[in-house]
N, CA, C and O atoms as a printed pandas DataFrame, in Angstrom:
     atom_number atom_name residue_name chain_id  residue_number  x_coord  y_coord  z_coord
0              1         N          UNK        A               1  -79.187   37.321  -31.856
1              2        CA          UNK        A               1  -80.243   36.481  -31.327
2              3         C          UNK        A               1  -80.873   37.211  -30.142
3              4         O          UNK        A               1  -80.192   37.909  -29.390
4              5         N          UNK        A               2  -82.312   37.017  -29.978
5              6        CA          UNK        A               2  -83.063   37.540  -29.038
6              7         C          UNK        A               2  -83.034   37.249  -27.613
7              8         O          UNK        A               2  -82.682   36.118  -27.276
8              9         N          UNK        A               3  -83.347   38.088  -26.745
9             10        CA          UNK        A               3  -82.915   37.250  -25.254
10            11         C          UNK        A               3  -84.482   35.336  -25.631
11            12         O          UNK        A               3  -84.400   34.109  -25.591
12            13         N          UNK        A               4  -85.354   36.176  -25.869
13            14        CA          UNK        A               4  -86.477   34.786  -26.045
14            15         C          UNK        A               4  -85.805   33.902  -27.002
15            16         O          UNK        A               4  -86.049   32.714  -26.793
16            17         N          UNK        A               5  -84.914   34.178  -28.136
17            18        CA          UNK        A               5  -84.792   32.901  -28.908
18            19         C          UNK        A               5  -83.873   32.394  -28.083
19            20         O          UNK        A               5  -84.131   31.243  -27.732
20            21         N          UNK        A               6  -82.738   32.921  -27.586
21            22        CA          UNK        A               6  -82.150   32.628  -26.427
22            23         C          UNK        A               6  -82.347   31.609  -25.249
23            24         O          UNK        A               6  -81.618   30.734  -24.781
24            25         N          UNK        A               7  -83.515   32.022  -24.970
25            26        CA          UNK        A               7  -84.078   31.335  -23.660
26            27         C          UNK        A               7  -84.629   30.162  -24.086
27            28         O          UNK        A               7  -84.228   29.192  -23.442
28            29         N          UNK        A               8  -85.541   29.881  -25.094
29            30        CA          UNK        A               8  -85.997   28.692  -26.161
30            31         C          UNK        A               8  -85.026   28.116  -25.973
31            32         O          UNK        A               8  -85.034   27.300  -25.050
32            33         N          UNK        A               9  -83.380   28.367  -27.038
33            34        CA          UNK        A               9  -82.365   27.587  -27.342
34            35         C          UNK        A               9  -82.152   26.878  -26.044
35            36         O          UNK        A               9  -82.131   25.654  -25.917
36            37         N          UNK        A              10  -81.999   27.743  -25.106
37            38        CA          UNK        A              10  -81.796   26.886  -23.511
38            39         C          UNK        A              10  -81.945   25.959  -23.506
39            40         O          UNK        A              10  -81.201   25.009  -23.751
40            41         N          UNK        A              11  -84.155   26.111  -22.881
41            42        CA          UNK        A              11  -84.598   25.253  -22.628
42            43         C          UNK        A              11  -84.881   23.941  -23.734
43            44         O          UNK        A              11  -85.388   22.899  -23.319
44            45         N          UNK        A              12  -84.580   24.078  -24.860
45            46        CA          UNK        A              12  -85.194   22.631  -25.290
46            47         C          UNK        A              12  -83.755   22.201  -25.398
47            48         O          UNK        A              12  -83.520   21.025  -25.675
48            49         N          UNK        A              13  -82.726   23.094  -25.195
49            50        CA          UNK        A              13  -81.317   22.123  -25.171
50            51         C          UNK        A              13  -80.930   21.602  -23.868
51            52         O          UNK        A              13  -79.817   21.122  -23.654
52            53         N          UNK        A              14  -81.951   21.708  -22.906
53            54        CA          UNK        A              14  -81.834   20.851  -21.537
54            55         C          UNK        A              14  -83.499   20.220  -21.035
55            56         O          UNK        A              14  -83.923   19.975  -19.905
56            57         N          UNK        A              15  -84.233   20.086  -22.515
57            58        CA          UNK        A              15  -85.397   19.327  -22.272
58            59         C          UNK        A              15  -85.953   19.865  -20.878
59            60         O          UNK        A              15  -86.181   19.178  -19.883
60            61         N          UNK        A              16  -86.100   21.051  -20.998
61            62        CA          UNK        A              16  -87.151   21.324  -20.226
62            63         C          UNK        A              16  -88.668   21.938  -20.853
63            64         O          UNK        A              16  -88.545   22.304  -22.022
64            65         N          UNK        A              17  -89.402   22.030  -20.555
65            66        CA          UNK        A              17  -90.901   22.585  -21.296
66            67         C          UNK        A              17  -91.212   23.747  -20.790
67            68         O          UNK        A              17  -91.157   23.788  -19.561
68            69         N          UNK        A              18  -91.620   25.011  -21.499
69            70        CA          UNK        A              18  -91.930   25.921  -21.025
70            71         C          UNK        A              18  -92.907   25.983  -19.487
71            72         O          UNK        A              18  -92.744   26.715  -18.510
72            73         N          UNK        A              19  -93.821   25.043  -19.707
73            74        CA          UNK        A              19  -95.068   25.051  -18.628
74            75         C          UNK        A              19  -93.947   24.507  -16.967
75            76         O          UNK        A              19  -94.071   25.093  -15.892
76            77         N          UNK        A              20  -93.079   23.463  -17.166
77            78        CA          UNK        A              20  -92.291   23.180  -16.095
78            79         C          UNK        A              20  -91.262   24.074  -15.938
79            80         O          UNK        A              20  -90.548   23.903  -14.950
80            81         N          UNK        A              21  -90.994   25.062  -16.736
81            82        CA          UNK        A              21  -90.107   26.629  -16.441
82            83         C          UNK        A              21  -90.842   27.343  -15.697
83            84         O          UNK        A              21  -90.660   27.788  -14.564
84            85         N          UNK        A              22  -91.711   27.425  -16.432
85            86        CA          UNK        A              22  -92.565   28.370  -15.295
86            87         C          UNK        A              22  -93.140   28.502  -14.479
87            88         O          UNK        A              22  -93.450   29.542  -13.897
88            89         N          UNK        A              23  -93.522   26.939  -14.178
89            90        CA          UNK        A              23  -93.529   26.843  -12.958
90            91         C          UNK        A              23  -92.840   26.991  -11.548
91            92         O          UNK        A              23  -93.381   27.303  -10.487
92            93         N          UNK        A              24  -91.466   26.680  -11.800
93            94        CA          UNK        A              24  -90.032   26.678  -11.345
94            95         C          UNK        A              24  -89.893   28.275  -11.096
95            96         O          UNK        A              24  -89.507   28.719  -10.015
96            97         N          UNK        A              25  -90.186   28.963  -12.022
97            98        CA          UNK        A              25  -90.015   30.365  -12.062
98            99         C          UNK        A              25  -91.026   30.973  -10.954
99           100         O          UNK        A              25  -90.748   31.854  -10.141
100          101         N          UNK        A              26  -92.380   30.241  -11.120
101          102        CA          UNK        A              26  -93.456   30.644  -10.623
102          103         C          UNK        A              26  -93.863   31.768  -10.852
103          104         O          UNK        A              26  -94.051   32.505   -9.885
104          105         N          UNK        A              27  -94.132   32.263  -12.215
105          106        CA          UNK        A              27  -94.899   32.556  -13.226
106          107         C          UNK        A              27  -96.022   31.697  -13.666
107          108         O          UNK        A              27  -96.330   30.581  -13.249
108          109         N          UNK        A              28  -96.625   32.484  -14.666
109          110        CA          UNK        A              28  -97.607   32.037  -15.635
110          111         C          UNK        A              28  -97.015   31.745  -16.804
111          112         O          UNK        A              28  -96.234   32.606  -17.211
112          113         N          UNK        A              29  -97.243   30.204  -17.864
113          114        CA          UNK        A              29  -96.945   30.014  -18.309
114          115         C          UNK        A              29  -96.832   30.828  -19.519
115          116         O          UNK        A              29  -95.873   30.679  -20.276
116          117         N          UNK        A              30  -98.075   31.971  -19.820
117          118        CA          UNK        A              30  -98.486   32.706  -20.758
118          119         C          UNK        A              30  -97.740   33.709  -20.509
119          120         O          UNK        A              30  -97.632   34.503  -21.444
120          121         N          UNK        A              31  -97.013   34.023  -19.275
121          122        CA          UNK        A              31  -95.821   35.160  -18.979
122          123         C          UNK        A              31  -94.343   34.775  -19.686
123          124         O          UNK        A              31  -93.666   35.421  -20.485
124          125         N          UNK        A              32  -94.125   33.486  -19.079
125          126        CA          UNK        A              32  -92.648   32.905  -20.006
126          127         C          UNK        A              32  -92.863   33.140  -21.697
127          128         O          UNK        A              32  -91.938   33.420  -22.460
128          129         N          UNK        A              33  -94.540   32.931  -22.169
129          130        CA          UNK        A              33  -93.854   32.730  -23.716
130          131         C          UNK        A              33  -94.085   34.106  -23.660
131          132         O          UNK        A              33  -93.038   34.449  -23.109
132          133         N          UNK        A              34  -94.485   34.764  -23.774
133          134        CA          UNK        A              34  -94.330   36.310  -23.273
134          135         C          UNK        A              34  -92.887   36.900  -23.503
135          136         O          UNK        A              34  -92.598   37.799  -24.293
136          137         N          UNK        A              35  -92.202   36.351  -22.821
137          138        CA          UNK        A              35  -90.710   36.587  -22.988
138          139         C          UNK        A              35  -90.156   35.828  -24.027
139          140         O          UNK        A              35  -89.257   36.440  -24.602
140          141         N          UNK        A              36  -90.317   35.018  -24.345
141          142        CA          UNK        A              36  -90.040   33.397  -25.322
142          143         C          UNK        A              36  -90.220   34.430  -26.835
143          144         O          UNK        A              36  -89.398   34.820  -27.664
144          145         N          UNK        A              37  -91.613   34.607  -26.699
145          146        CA          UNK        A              37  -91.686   35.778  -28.318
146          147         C          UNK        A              37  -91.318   37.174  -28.328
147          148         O          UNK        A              37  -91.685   37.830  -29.303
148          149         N          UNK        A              38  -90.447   37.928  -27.124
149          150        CA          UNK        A              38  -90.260   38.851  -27.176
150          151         C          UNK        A              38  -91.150   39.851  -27.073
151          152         O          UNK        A              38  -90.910   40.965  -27.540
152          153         N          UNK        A              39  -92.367   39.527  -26.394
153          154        CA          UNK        A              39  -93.615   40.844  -26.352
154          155         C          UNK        A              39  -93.561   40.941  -25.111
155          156         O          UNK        A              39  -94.765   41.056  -24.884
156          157         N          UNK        A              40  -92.904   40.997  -23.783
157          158        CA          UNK        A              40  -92.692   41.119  -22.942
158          159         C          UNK        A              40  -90.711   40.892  -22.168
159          160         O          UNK        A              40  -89.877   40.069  -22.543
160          161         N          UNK        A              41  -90.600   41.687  -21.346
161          162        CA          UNK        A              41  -89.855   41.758  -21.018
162          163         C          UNK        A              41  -89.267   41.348  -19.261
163          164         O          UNK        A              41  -89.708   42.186  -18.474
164          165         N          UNK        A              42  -88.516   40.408  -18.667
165          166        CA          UNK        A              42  -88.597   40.216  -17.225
166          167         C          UNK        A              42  -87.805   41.369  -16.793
167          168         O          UNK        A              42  -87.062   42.060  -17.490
168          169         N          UNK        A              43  -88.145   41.513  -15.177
169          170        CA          UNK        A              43  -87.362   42.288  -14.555
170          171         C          UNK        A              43  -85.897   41.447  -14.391
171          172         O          UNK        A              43  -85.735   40.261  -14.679
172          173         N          UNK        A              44  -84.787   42.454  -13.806
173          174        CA          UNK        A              44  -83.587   42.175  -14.057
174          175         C          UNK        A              44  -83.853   41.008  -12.705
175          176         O          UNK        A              44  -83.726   39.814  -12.977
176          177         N          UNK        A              45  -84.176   41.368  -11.438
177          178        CA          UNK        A              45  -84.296   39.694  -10.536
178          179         C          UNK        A              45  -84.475   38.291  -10.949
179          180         O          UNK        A              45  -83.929   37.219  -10.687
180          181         N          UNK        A              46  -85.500   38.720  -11.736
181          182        CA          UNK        A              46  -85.923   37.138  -12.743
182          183         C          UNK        A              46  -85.042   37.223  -13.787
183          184         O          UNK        A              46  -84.425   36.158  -13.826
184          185         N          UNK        A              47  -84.740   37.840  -14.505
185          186        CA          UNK        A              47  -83.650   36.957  -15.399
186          187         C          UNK        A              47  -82.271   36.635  -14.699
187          188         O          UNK        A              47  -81.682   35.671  -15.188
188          189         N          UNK        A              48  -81.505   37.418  -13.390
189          190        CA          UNK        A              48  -80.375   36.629  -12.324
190          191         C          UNK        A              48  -81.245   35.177  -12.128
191          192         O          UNK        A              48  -80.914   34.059  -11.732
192          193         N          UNK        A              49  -82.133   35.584  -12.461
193          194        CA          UNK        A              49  -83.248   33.969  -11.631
194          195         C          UNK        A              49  -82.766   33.126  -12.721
195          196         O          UNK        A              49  -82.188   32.122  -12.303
196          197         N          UNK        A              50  -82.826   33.224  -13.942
197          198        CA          UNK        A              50  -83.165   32.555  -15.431
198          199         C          UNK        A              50  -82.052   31.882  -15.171
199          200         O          UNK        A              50  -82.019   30.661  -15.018
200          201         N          UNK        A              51  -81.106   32.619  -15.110
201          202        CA          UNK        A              51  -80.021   32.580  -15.565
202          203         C          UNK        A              51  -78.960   31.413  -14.686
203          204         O          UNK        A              51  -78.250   30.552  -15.207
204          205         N          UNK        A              52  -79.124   31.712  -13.204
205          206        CA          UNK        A              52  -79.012   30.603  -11.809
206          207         C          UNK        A              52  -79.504   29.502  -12.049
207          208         O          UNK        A              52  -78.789   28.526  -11.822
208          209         N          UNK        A              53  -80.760   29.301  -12.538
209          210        CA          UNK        A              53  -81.276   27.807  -12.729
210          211         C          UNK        A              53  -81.208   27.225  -14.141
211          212         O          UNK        A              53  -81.836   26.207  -14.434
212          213         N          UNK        A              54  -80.577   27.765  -14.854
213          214        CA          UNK        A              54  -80.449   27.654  -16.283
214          215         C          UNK        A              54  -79.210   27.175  -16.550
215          216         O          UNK        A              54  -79.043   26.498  -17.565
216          217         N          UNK        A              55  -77.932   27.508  -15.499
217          218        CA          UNK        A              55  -76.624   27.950  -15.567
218          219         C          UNK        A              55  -75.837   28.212  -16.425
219          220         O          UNK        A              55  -74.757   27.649  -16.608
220          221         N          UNK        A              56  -76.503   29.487  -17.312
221          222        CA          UNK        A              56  -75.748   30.126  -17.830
222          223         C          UNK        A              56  -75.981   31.383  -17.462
223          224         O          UNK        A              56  -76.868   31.643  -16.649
224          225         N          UNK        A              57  -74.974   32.607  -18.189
225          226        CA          UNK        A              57  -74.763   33.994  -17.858
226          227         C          UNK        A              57  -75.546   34.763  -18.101
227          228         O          UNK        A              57  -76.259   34.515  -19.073
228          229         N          UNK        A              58  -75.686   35.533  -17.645
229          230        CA          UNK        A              58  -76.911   36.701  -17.932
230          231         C          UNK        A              58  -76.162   37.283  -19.592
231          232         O          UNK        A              58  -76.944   37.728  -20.432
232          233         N          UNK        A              59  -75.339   37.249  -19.767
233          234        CA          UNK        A              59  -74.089   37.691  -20.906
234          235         C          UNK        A              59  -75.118   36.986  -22.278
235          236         O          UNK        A              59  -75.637   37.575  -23.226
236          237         N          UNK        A              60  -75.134   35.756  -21.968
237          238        CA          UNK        A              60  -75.480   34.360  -22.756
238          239         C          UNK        A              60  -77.054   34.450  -23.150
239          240         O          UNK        A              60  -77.593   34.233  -24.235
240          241         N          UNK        A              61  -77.498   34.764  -22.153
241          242        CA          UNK        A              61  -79.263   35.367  -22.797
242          243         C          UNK        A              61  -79.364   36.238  -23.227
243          244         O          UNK        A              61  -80.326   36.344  -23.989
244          245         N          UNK        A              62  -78.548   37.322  -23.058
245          246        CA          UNK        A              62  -78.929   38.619  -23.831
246          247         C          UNK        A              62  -77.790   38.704  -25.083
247          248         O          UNK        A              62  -77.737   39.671  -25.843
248          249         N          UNK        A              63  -76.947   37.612  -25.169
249          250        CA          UNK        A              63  -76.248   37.458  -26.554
250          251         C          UNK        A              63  -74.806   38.625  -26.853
251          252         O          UNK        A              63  -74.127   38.853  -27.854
252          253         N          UNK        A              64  -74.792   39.223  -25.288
253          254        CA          UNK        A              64  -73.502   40.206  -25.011
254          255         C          UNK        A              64  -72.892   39.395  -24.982
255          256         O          UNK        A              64  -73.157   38.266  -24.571
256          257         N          UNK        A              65  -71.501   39.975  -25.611
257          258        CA          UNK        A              65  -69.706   39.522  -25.696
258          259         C          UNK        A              65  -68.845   40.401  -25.575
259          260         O          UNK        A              65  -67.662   40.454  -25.913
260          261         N          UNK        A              66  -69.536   41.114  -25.052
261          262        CA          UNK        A              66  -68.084   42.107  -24.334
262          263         C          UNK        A              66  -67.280   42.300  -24.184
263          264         O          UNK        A              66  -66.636   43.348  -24.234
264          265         N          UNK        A              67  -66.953   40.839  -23.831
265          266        CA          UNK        A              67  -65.343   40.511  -23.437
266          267         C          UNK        A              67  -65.101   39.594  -24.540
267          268         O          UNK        A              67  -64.156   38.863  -24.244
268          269         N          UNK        A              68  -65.566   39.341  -25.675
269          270        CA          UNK        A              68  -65.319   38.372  -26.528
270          271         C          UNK        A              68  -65.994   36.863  -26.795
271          272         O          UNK        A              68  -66.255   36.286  -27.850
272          273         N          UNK        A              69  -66.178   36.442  -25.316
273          274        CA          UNK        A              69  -66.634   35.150  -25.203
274          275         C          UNK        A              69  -68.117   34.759  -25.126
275          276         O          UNK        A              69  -68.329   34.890  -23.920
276          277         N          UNK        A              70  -68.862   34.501  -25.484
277          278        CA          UNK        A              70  -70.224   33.858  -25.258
278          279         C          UNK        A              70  -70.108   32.627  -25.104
279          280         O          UNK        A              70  -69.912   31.921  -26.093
280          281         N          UNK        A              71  -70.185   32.162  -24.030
281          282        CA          UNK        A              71  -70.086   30.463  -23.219
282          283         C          UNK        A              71  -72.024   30.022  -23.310
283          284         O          UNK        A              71  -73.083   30.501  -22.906
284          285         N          UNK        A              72  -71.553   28.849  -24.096
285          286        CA          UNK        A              72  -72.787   28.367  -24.146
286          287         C          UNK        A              72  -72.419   27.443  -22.509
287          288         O          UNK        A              72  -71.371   27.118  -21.951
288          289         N          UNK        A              73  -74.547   27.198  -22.034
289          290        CA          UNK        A              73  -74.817   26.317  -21.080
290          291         C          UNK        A              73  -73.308   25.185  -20.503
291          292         O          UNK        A              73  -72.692   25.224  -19.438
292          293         N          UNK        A              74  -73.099   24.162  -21.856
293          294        CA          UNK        A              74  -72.073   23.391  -21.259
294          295         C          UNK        A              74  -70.647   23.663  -21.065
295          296         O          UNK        A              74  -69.816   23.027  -20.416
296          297         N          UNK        A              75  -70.515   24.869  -21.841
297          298        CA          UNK        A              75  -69.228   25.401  -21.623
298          299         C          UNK        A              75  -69.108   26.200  -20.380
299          300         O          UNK        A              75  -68.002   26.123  -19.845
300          301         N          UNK        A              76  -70.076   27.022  -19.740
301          302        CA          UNK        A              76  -70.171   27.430  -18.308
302          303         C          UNK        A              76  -70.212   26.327  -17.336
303          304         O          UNK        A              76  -69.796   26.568  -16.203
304          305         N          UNK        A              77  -70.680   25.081  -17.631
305          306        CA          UNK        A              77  -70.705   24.077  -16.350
306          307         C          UNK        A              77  -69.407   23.577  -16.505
307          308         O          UNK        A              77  -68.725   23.280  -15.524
308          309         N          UNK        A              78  -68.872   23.419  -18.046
309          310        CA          UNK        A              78  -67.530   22.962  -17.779
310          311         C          UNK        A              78  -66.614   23.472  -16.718
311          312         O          UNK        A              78  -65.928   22.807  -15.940
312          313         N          UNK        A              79  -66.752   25.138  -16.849
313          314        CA          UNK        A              79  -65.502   25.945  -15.910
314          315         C          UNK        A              79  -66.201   26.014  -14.373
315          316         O          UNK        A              79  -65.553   26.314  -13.370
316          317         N          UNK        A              80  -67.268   25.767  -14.367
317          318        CA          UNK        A              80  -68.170   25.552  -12.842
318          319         C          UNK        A              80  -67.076   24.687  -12.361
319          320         O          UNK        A              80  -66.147   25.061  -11.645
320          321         N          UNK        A              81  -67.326   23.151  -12.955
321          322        CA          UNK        A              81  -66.809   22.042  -12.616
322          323         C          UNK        A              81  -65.426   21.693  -12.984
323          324         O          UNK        A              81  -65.051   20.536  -13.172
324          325         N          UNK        A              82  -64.838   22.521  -13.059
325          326        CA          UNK        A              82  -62.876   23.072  -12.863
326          327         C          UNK        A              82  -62.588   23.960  -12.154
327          328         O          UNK        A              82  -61.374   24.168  -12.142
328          329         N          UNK        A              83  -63.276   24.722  -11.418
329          330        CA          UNK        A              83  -63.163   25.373  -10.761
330          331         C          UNK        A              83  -62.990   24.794   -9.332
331          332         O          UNK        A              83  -62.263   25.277   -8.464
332          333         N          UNK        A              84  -64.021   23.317   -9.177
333          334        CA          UNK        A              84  -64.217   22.802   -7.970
334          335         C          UNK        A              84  -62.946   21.749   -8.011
335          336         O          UNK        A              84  -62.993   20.939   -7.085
336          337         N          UNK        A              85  -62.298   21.662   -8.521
337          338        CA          UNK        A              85  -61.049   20.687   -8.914
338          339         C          UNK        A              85  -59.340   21.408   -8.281
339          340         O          UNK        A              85  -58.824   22.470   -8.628
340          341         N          UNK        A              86  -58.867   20.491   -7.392
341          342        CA          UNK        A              86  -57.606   20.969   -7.233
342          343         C          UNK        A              86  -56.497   21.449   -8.474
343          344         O          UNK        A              86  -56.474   20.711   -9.459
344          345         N          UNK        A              87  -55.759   22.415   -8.473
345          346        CA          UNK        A              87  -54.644   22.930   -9.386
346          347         C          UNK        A              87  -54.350   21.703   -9.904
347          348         O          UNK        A              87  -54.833   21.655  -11.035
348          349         N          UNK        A              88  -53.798   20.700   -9.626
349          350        CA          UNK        A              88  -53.298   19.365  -10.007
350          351         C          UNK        A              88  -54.065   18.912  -10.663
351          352         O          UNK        A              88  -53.640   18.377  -11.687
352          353         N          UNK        A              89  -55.490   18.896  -10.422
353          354        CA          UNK        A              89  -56.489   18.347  -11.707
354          355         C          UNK        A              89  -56.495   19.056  -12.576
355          356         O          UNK        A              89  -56.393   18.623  -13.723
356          357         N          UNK        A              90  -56.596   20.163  -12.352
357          358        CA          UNK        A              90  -57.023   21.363  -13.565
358          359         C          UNK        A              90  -55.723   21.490  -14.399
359          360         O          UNK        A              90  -56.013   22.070  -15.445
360          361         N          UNK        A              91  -54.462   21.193  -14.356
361          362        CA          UNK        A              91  -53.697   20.725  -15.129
362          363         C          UNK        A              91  -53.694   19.711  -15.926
363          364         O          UNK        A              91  -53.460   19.629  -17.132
364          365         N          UNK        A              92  -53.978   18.936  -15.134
365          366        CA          UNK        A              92  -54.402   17.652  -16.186
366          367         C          UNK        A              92  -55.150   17.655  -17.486
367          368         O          UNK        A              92  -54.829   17.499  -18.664
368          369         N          UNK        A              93  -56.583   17.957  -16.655
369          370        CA          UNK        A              93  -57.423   18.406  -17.758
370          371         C          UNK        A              93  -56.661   19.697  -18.881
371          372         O          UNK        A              93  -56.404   19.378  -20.042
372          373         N          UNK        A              94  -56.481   20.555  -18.574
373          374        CA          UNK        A              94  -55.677   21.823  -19.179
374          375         C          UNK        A              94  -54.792   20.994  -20.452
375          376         O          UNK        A              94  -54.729   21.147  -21.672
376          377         N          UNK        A              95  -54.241   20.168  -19.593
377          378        CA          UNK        A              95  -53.032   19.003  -20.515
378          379         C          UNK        A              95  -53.871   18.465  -21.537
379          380         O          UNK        A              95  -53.383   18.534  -22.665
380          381         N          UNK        A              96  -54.824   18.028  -21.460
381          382        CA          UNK        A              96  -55.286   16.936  -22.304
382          383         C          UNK        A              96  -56.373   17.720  -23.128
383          384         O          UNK        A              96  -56.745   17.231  -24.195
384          385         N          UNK        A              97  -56.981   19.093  -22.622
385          386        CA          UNK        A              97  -57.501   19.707  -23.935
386          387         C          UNK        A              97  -56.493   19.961  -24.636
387          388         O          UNK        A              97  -56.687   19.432  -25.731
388          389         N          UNK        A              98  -55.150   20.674  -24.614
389          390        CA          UNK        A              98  -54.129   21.197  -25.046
390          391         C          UNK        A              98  -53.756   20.096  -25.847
391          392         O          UNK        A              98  -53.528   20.467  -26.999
392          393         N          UNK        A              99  -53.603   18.850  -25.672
393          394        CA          UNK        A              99  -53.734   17.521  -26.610
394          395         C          UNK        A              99  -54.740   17.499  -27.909
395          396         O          UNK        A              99  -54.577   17.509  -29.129
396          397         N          UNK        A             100  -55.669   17.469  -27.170
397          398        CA          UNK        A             100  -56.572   17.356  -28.415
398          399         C          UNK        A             100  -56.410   18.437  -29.087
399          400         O          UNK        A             100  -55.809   18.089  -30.103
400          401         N          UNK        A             101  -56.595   19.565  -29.120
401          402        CA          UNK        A             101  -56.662   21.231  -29.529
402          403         C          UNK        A             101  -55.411   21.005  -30.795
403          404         O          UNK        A             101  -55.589   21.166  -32.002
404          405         N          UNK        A             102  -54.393   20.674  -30.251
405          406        CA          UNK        A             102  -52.930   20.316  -30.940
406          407         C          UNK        A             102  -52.697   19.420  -32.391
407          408         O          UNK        A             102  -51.914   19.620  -33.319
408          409         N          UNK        A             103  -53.699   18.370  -32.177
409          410        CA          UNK        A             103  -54.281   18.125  -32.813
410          411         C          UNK        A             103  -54.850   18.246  -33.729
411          412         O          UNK        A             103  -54.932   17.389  -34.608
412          413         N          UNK        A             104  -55.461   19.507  -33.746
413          414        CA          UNK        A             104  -56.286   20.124  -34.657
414          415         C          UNK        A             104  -55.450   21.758  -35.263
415          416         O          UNK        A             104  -55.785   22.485  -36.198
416          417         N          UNK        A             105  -54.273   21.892  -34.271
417          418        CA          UNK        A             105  -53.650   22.681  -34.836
418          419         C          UNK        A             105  -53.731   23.997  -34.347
419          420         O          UNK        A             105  -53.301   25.036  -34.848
420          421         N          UNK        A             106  -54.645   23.712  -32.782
421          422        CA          UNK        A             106  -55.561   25.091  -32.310
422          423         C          UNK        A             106  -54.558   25.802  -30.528
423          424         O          UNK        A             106  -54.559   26.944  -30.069
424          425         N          UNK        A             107  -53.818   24.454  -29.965
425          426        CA          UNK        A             107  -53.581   25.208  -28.815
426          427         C          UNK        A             107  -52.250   25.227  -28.441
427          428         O          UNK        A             107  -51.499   24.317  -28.092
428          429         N          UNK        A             108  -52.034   26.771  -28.611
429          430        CA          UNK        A             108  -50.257   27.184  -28.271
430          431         C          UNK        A             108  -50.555   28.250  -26.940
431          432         O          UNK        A             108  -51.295   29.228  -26.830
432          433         N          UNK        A             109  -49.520   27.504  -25.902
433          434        CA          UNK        A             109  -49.918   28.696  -25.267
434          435         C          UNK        A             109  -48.428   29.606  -25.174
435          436         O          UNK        A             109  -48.419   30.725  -24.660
């Protein structure tokens, strides 16, 4: 997948509209689809930009897995928002995916 189909998938999977991206971006709207169809390319500042207000990885727009993982949008806010959680929570939670996962036959650690 393209960094633009990429960036599409994003935004309409957090209902945003190109014209209110780019504004945000403060660009021209005719610059975002620019990138959106792949006939243009951002500098690496603006896509750290994309990517900060988007919250996902720079990894995740350009469709690198390097390390194996490609974390979609809610799966990066998930570990955002476990991260901000004491050890004692993050067990919990840990516990109770490990429940469900088990379930399905998926989590041994």
């Amino acid at each position: 997948m393209s960094f633009g189909d990429r960036l599409l998938e994003v935004l309409e999977e957090k209902g945003i509209t190109q014209k209110d991206f780019a504004s945000t971006l403060n660009i021209a709207a005719s610059t975002l689809n620019g990138y959106i169809r792949n006939n243009r390319q951002p500098d690496f500042e603006l896509v750290k930009n994309i990517a900060r207000i988007l919250n996902v990885s720079i990894d995740y727009l350009f469709d690198y897995n390097g390390n194996g993982f490609n974390l979609t949008s809610k799966e990066l806010s998930l570990i955002t928002k476990m991260r901000t959680l004491k050890n004692e929570q993050q067990e919990i939670i840990y516990d109770l995916i490990c429940i469900s996962a088990e379930k399905r036959g998926q989590c041994k650690d």
